[in-house]
LUMGUNU-885216 format. One record per residue (C-alpha): residue in three letters; y, z, x. Coordinates in steps of 0.25 Angstrom, whole numbers, padded with zeros to 4 digits, always signed. Layout:
AlaYZX/...
***
This chain:
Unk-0282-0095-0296/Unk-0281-0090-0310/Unk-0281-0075-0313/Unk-0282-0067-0325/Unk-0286-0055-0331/Unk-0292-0050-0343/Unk-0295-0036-0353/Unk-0311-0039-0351/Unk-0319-0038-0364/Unk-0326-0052-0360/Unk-0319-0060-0350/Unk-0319-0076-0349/Unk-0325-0076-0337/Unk-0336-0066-0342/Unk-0336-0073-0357/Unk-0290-0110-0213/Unk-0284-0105-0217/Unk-0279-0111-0204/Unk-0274-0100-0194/Unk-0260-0103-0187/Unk-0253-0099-0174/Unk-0257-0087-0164/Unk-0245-0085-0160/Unk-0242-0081-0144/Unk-0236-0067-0142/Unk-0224-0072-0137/Unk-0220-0081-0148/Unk-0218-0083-0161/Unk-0223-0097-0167/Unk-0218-0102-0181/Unk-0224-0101-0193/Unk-0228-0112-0201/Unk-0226-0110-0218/Unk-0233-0122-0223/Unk-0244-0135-0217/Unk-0244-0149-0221/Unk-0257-0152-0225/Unk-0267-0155-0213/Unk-0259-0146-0204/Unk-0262-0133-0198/Unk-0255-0121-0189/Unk-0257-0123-0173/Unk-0265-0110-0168/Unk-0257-0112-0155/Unk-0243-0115-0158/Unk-0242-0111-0172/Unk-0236-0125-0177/Unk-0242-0135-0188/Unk-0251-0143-0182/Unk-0259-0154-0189/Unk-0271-0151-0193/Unk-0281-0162-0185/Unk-0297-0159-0183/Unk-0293-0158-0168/Unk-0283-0147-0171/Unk-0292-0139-0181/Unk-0303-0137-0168/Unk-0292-0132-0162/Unk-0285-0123-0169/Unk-0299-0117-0171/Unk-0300-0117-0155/Unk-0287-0110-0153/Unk-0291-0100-0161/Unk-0301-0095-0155/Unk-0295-0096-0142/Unk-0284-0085-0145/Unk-0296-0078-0152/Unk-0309-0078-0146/Unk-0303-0081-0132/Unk-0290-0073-0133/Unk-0281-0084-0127/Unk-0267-0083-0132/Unk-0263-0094-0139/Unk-0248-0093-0131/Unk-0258-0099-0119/Unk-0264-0111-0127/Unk-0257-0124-0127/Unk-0261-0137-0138/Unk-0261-0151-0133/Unk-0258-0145-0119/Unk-0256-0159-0110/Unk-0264-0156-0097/Unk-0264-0167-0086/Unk-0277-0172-0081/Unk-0281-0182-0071/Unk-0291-0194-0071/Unk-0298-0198-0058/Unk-0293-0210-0053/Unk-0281-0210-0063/Unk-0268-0214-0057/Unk-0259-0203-0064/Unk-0262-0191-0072/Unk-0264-0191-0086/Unk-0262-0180-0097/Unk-0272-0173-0109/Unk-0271-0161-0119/Unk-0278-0149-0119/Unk-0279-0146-0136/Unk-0279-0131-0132/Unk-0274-0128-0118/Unk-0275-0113-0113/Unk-0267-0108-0104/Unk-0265-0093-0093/Unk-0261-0083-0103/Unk-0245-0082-0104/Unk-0243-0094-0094/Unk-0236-0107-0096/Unk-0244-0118-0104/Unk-0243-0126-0090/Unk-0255-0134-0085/Unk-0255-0124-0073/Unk-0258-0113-0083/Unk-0270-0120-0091/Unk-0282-0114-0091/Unk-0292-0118-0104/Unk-0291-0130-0111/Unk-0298-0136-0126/Unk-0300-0151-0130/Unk-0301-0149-0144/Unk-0305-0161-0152/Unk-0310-0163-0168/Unk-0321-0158-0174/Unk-0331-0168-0176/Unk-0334-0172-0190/Unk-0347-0167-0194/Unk-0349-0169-0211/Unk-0362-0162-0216/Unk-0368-0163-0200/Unk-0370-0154-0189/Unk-0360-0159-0178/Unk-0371-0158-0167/Unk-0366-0149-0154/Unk-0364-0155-0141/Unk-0367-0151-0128/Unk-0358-0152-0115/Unk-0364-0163-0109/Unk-0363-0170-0122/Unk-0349-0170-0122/Unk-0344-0174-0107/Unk-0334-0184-0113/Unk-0328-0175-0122/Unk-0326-0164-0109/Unk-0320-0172-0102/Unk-0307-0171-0108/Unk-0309-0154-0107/Unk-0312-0157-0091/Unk-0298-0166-0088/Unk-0291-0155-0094/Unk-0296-0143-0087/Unk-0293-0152-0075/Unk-0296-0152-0060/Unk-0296-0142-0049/Unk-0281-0144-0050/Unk-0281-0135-0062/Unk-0290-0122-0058/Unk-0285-0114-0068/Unk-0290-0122-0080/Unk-0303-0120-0081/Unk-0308-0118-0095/Unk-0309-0129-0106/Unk-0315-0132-0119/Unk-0320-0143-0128/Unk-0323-0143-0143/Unk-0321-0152-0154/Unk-0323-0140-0166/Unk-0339-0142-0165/Unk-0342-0143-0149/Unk-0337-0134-0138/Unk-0337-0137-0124/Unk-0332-0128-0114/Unk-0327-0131-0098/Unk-0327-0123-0087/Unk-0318-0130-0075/Unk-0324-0125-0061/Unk-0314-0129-0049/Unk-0323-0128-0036/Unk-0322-0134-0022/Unk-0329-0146-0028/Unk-0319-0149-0038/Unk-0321-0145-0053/Unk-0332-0147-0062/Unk-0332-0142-0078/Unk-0344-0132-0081/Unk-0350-0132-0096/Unk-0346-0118-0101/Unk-0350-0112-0116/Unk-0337-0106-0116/Unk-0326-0100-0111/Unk-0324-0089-0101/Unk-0317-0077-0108/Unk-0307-0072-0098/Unk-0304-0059-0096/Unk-0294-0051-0105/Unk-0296-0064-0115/Unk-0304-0058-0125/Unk-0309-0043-0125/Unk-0323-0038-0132/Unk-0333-0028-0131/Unk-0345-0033-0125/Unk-0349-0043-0115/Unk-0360-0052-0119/Unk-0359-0065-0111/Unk-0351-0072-0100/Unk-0340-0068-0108/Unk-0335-0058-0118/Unk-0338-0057-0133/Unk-0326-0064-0140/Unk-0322-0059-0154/Unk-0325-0075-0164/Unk-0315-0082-0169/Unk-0319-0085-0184/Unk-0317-0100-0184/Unk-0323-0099-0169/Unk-0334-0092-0173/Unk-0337-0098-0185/Unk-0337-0114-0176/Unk-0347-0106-0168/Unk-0357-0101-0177/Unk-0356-0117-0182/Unk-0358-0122-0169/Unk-0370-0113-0167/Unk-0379-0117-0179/Unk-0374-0134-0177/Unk-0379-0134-0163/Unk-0392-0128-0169/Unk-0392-0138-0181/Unk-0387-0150-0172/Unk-0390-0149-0160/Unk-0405-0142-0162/Unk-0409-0148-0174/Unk-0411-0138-0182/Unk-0409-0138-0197/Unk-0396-0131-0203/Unk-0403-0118-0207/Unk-0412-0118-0196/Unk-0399-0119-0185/Unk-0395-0108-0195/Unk-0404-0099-0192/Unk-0407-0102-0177/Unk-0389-0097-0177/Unk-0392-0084-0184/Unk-0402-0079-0175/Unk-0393-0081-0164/Unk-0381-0075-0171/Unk-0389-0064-0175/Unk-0394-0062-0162/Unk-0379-0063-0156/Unk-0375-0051-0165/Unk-0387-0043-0161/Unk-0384-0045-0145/Unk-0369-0042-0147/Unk-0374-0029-0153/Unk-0384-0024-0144/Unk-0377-0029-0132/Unk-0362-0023-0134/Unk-0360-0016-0123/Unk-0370-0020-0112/Unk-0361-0031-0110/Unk-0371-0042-0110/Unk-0379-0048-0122/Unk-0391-0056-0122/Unk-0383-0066-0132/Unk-0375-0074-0122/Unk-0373-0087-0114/Unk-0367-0089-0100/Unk-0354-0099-0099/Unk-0364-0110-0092/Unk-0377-0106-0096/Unk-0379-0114-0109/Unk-0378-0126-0100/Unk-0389-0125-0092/Unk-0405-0123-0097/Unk-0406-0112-0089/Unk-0396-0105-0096/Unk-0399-0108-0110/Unk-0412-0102-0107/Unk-0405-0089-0104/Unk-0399-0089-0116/Unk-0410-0093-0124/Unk-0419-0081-0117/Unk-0408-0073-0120/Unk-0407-0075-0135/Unk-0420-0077-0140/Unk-0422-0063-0134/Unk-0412-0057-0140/Unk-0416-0065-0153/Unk-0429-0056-0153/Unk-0423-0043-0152/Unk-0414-0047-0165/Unk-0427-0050-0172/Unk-0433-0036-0167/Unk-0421-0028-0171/Unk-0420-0036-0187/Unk-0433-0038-0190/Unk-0427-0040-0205/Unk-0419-0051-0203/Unk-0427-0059-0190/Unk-0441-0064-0192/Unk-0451-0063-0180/Unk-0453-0078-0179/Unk-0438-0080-0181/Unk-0435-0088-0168/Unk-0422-0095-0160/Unk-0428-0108-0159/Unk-0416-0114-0153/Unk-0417-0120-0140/Unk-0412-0115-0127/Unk-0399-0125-0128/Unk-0395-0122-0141/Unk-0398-0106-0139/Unk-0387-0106-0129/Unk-0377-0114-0137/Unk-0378-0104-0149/Unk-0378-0092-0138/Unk-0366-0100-0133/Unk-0356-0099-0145/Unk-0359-0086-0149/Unk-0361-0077-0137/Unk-0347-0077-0135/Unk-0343-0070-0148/Unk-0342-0053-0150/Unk-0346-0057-0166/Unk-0348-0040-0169/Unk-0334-0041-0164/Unk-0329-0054-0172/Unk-0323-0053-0186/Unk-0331-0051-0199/Unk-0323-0061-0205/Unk-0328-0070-0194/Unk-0341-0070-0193/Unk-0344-0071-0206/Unk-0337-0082-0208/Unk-0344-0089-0198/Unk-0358-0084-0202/Unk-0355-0086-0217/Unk-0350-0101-0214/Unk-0365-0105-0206/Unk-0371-0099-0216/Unk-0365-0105-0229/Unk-0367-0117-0222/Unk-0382-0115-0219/Unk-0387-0107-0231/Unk-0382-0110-0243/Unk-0392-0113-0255/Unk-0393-0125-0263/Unk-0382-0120-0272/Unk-0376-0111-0262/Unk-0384-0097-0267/Unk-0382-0093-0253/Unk-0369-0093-0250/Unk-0357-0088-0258/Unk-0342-0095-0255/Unk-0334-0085-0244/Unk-0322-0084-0253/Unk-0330-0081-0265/Unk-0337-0069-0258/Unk-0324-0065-0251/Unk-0318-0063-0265/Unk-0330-0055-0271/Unk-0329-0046-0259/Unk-0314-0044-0260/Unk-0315-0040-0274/Unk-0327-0032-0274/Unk-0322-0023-0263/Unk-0335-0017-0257/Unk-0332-0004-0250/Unk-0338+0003-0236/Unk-0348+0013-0247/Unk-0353+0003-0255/Unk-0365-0005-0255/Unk-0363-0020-0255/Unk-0374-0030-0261/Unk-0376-0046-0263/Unk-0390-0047-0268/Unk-0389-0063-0266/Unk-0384-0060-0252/Unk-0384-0075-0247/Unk-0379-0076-0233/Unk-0371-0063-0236/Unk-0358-0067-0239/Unk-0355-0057-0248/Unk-0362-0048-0238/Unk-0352-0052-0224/Unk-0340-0053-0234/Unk-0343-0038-0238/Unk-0342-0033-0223/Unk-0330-0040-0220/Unk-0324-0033-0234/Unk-0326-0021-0229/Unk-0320-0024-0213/Unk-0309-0027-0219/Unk-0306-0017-0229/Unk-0310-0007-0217/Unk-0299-0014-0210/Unk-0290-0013-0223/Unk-0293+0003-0224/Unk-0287+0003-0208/Unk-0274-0006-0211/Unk-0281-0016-0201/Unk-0284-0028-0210/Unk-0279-0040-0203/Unk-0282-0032-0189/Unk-0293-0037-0182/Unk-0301-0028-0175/Unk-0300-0021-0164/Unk-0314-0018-0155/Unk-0314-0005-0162/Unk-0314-0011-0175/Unk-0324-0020-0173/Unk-0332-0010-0171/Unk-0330+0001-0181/Unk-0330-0010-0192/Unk-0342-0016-0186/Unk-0351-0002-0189/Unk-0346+0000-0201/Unk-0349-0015-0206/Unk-0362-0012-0200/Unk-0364+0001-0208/Unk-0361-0005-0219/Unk-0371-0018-0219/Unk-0382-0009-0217/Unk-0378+0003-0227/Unk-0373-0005-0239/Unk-0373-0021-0239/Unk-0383-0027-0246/Unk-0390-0041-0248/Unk-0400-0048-0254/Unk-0405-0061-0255/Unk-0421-0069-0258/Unk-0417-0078-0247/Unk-0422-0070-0234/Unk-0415-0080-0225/Unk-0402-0078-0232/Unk-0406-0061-0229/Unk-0406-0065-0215/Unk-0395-0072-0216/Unk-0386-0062-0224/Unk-0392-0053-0214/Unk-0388-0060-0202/Unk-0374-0060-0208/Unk-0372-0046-0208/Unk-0376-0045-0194/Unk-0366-0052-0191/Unk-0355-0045-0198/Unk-0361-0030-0197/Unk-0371-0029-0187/Unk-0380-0028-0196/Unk-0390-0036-0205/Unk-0387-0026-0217/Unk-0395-0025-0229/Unk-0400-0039-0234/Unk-0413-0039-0244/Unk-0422-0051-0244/Unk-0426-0050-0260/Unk-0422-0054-0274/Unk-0411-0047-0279/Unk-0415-0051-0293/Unk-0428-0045-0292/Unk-0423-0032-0287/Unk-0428-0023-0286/Unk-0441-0030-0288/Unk-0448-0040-0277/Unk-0456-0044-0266/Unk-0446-0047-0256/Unk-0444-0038-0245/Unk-0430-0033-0244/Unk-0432-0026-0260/Unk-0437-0013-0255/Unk-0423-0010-0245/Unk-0416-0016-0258/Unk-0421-0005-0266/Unk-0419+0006-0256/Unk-0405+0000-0253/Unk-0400-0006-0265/Unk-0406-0003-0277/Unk-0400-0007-0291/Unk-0386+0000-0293/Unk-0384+0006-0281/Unk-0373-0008-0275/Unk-0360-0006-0274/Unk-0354-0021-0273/Unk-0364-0032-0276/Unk-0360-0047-0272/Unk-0368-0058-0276/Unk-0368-0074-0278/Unk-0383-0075-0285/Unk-0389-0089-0286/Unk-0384-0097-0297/Unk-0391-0107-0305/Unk-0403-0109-0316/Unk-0409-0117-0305/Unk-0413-0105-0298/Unk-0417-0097-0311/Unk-0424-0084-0310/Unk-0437-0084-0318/Unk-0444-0072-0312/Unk-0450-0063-0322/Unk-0449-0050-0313/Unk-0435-0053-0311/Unk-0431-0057-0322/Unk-0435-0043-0329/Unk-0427-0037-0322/Unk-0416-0041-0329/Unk-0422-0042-0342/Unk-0413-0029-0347/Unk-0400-0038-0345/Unk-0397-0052-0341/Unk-0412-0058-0342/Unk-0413-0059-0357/Unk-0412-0072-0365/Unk-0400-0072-0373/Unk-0395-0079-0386/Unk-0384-0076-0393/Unk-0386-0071-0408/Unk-0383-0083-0418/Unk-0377-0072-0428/Unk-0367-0062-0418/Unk-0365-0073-0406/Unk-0370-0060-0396/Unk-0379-0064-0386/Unk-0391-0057-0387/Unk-0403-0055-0378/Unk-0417-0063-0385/Unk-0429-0053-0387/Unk-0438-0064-0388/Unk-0437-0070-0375/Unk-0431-0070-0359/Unk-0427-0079-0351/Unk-0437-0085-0341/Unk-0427-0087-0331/Unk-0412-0085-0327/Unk-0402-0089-0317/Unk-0399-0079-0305/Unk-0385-0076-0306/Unk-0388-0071-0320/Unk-0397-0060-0314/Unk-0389-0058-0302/Unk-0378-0052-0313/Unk-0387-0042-0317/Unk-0392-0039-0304/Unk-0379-0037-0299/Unk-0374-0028-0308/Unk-0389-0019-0309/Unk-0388-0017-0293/Unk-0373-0012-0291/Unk-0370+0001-0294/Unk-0361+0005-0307/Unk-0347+0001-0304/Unk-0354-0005-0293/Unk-0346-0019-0290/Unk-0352-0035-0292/Unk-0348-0047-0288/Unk-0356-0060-0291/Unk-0354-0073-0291/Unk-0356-0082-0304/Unk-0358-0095-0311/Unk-0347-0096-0321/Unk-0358-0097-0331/Unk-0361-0085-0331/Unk-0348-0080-0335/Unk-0343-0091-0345/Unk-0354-0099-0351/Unk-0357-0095-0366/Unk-0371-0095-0366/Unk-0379-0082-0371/Unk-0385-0078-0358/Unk-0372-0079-0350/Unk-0364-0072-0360/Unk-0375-0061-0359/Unk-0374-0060-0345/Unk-0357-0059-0346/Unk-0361-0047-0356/Unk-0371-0041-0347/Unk-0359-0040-0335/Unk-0350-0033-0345/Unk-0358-0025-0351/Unk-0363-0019-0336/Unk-0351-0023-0328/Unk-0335-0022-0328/Unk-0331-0036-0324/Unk-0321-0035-0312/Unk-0316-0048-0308/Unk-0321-0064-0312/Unk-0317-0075-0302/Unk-0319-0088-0304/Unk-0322-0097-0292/Unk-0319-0112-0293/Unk-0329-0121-0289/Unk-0326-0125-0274/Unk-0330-0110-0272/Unk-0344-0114-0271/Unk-0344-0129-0269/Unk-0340-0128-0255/Unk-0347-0116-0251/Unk-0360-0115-0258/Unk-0360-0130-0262/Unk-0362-0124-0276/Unk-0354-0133-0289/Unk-0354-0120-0297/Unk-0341-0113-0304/Unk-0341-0097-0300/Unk-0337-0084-0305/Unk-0334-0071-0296/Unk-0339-0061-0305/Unk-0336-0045-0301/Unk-0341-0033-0309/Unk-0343-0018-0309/Unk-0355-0011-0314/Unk-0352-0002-0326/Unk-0358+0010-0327/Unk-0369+0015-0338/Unk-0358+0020-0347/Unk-0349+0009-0344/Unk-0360-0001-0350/Unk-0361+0009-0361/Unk-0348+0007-0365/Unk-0349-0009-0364/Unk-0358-0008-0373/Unk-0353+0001-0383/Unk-0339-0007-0382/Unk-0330+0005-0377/Unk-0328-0004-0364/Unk-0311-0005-0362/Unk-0308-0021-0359/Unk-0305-0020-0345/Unk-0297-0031-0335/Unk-0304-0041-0326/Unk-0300-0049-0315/Unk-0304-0064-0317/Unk-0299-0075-0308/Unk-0300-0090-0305/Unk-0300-0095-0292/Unk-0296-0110-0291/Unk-0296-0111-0277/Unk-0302-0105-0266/Unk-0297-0110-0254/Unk-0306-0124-0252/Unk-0309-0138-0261/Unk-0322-0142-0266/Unk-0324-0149-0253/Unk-0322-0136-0247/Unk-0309-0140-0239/Unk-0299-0129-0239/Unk-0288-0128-0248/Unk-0274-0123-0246/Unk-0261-0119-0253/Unk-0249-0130-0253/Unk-0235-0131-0255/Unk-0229-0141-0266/Unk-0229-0149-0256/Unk-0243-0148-0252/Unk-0241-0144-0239/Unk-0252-0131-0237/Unk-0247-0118-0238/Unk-0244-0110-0226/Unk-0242-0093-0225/Unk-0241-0085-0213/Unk-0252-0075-0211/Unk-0251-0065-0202/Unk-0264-0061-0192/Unk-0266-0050-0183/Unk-0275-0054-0171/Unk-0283-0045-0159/Unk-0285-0054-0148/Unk-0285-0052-0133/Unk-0274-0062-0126/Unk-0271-0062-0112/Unk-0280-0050-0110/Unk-0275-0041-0121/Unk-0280-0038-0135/Unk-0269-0040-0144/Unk-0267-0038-0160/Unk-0256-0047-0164/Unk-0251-0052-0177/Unk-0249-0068-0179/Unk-0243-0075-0190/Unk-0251-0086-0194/Unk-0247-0099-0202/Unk-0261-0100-0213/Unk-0265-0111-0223/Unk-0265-0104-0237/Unk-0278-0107-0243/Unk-0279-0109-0258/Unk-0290-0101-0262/Unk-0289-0091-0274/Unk-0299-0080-0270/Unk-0291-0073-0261/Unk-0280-0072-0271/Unk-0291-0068-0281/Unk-0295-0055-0273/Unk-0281-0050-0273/Unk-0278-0053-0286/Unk-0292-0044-0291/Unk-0284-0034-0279/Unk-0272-0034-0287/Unk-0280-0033-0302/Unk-0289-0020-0299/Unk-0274-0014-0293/Unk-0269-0014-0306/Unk-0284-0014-0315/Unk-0295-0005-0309/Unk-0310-0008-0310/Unk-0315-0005-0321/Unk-0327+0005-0325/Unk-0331+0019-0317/Unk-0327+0021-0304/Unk-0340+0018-0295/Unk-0348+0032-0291/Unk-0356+0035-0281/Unk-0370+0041-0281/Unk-0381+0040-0290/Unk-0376+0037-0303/Unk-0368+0024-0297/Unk-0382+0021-0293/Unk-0381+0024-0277/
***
């Protein structure tokens, strides 16, 4: 990562990780410094472990044991050898439980097992669908699972499970007069005084999501769809976000009558007619979501899922409390889905999570200011906004690295929600990207927010119907913070007349430069017929933020290098309106691997002048100012999109503690305890570019007037 900065009269520019131990109350376990490569940190035991396909399933399964099912992992045991016996076999023989559980605080003794996992790897899938099993498909596999949780000789342990990273198959042991059968169970029992929360919805209570967990969830979700209904991508896509949506709006009209309509019994997706059940269940609740957001749901929107798959989707998310589940985490999840599902051609839907993190970061939106992306997308600008401001409301009351408490949850949850439907904005002329981006912020806030179906570059102008609240809510100068990744490319020009002349006054003029000066100059004899997006998205962007109202867009580094006239007149157009604030050039695996888009990038941030601040552009009494321009050259993945990490000399990866504070309920306490991990250093540059603009505004305020309220800062 290269940094510099620079007096500004025309700049150049312008001219997993891998989580590590939980270590058990009562012990301390070593901390490892550094990895050889294809290693990672034992979740259990805190040791270096190689890193095998079977072992990456589960250290992602332990995890969520400690924290979606609170079991401590003092009471887990890897490769635990249990003794089975074969009918007819002469002499007992001898298999490993992956993951063995055992009665909290007791001895790891096979008289004190009570769950067991077979974890085995995940199956290779490339560009396919890996198509879900049922239980009767994979007797074989089970019968593993069923020699460990044993005979009537072993009453105790009675819970099991099965998974291979893409399947999970769980197993109730029933020891009766008859002797012992295995039921089919869609998961677990949650004891009592395992896992607190503050509503019952089901069999069982509401679990707070794991992130990785949850995120293998939502994926398992919209596979079986695709695979196993035979659905095409987007349609199993959407089919999954009705449900989801319809899972948050059940959790909130529900919470506190102790039972929601969203649900599924331990046994009943087994049988047909309890899939039925569920399926009643749902679709009706599916018609009251419609009722109640009439602007996101159609009439003839359907669940046209059948009664089998209904109850497997039901199945993986009735379990989760997801108002109660991190920010972080859900949108993580929701975000990966859909990048994988919606992106564009050229990825115009979907802007890279680190790239969008950073802009966020640097742009600092605050509680009282109004937020926009008028190429809204999926919203990832949007759900990055909300969790900025969950963690600076954290920062404010010294809990960052906290998680929260009930209480928390909740008080942070409203004010999210106040703050989504009073000042976060969107826009997009794709109305299924509106829904969408509108489903995203329900399931982050509670809300769908404020997300126009128009053209933000004929704005104020046109047909679509989301203009009118546009206008009443965010006219031109009236933004705060404006966030945007336009569409790039002269293969998707604008040649609209009436939009065009809109921007006739400034960036839409045919430009020459003069053969006797060199100035660029605007033509008065003729006007471009057509022009690419992103070069009316700078305009746009800087007319509908307030002055000293704040910008960050994304750009083709064209725009801000090439020495053509009509991008030299654009760079001319940005000074003369705008105090350039920081230039981050991206390198090009930014958008290879998420947006499949071959394209070099610039993060450009600006600050509207005022009136008498242009004036003074253009008089030249303008000071030279400092600006902030980086160059990232890595950011934490290869062109492939494999992830990247530090190394040693030696080339062995890079290891640093990190130290996490954790609420989770063990043994039937709630407990905050703080646990030093061993963590893989990613080698990605963005994160070290935000602190560095940190440490630059520290010693070099921003630039121009401070920002006013009221009318004449265009409120």
């Amino acid at each position: 990562m290269e940094e510099q900065t620079l007096d500004m009269d025309f700049p150049q520019q312008l001219g997993d990780g891998t989580d590590g131990p939980v270590p058990a109350a009562e012990e301390t376990k070593p901390q490892v410094t550094a990895l050889e490569d294809g290693y990672t940190v034992d979740y259990i035991t805190g040791e270096a472990i190689k890193e095998t396909p079977k072992e990456k399933v589960r250290q992602r399964v332990v995890r969520a044991l400690v924290h979606e099912h609170g079991i401590d992992p003092a009471d887990m045991k890897r490769d635990f050898p249990v003794t089975v016996s074969e009918e007819g076999a002469p002499r007992k023989r001898s298999r490993k439980a992956d993951i063995a559980i055992f009665s909290p605080g007791s001895k790891p003794i096979t008289a004190n097992l009570r769950r067991v996992v077979v974890c085995k790897p995940e199956p290779k899938r490339g560009k396919h669908v890996v198509k879900l099993r049922e239980p009767d498909q994979v007797r074989k596999d089970l019968e593993e699972l069923e020699d460990l949780l044993g005979n009537e000789n072993r009453p105790l342990c009675t819970d099991g499970m099965w998974t291979d990273g893409v399947d999970f198959f769980f197993l109730k042991k029933v020891v009766s007069d008859f002797g012992v059968r295995f039921e089919d169970r869609s998961d677990w029992e949650v004891e009592d005084g395992t896992v607190g929360s503050r509503t019952v919805a089901s069999h069982q209570r509401l679990r707070t999501a794991e992130p990785e967990r949850l995120k293998v969830a939502f994926q398992r979700c919209h596979n079986y769809i695709h695979g196993n209904e035979g659905m095409p991508k987007d349609a199993a896509f959407w089919q999954f976000l009705y449900l989801l949506f319809t899972k948050m709006y059940d959790e909130r009209v529900s919470r506190g009558t102790g039972r929601g309509r969203f649900r599924v019994g331990l046994k009943e997706k087994f049988k047909d007619e309890g899939r039925a059940e569920i399926s009643a269940r749902v679709r009706s609740l599916f018609e009251d979501v419609k009722r109640e957001y009439k602007d996101v749901f159609k009439d003839t929107d359907e669940i046209t899922l059948s009664d089998r798959a209904l109850a497997f989707i039901v199945s993986e998310l009735a379990p989760y409390d997801l108002s109660g589940t991190d920010v972080d985490a859900k949108g993580l999840a929701y975000q990966e889905l859909v990048g994988t599902n919606l992106r564009g051609d050229r990825g115009q839907y979907f802007t890279p999570r680190g790239a969008v993190n950073l802009m966020v970061e640097i742009l600092d939106p605050k509680e009282d200011e109004t937020v926009l992306d008028p190429t809204c997308g999926t919203g990832g600008f949007l759900q990055a906004t909300l969790k900025h401001l969950h963690q600076s409301w954290k920062r404010e009351a010294k809990t960052l690295g906290h998680p929260d408490t009930d209480e928390e949850r909740e008080r942070y949850g409203e004010k999210l929600k106040k703050y989504a439907e009073t000042r976060l904005m969107g826009a997009d002329f794709d109305k299924s990207l509106v829904r969408t981006t509108s489903m995203a912020i329900m399931t982050l806030a509670q809300t769908t927010g404020n997300i126009f179906y128009m053209d933000s570059l004929g704005f104020p102008r046109g047909h679509l119907p989301g203009v009118e609240k546009a206008k009443e809510k965010i006219p031109l100068g009236s933004v705060d913070v404006l966030l945007t990744n336009p569409p790039f490319g002269v293969d998707i020009p604008v040649s609209d007349e009436a939009v065009l002349d809109l921007y006739r006054d400034g960036i839409a003029q045919s430009w020459a430069r003069d053969k006797e000066t060199g100035k660029v100059v605007a033509s008065t004899l003729s006007t471009p017929k057509s022009m690419a997006p992103e070069q009316l998205f700078i305009q746009r962007a800087i007319e509908w933020v307030k002055p000293s109202g704040r910008i960050g867009i994304v750009l083709p580094n064209g725009i801000l290098s090439n020495p053509g006239p009509t991008d030299e007149a654009i760079r001319r157009y940005i000074l003369e309106h705008c105090w350039v604030l920081a230039s981050v050039e991206l390198p090009v695996e930014t958008f290879i691997v998420d947006a499949n888009v071959n394209i070099l990038t610039t993060l450009l941030f600006l600050k509207r002048k005022t009136d008498q601040e242009v004036r003074n552009q253009r008089l030249g009494t303008e000071e030279p100012y400092p600006v902030f321009m980086a160059v990232a050259e890595k950011v934490g993945f290869d062109r492939r999109g494999n992830e990247l990490y530090k190394r040693e000399p030696n080339g062995e990866i890079v290891v640093e503690p990190e130290t996490v504070i954790e609420r989770i309920r063990i043994r039937g306490k709630e407990i905050e305890r703080t646990l030093t991990r061993s963590k893989k250093v990613v080698d990605n540059d963005l994160p070290v570019i935000a602190k560095k603009y940190r440490e630059f505004r520290a010693k070099h305020p921003v630039p121009g007037a401070a920002p006013r309220k009221g009318a004449e800062a265009g409120a």
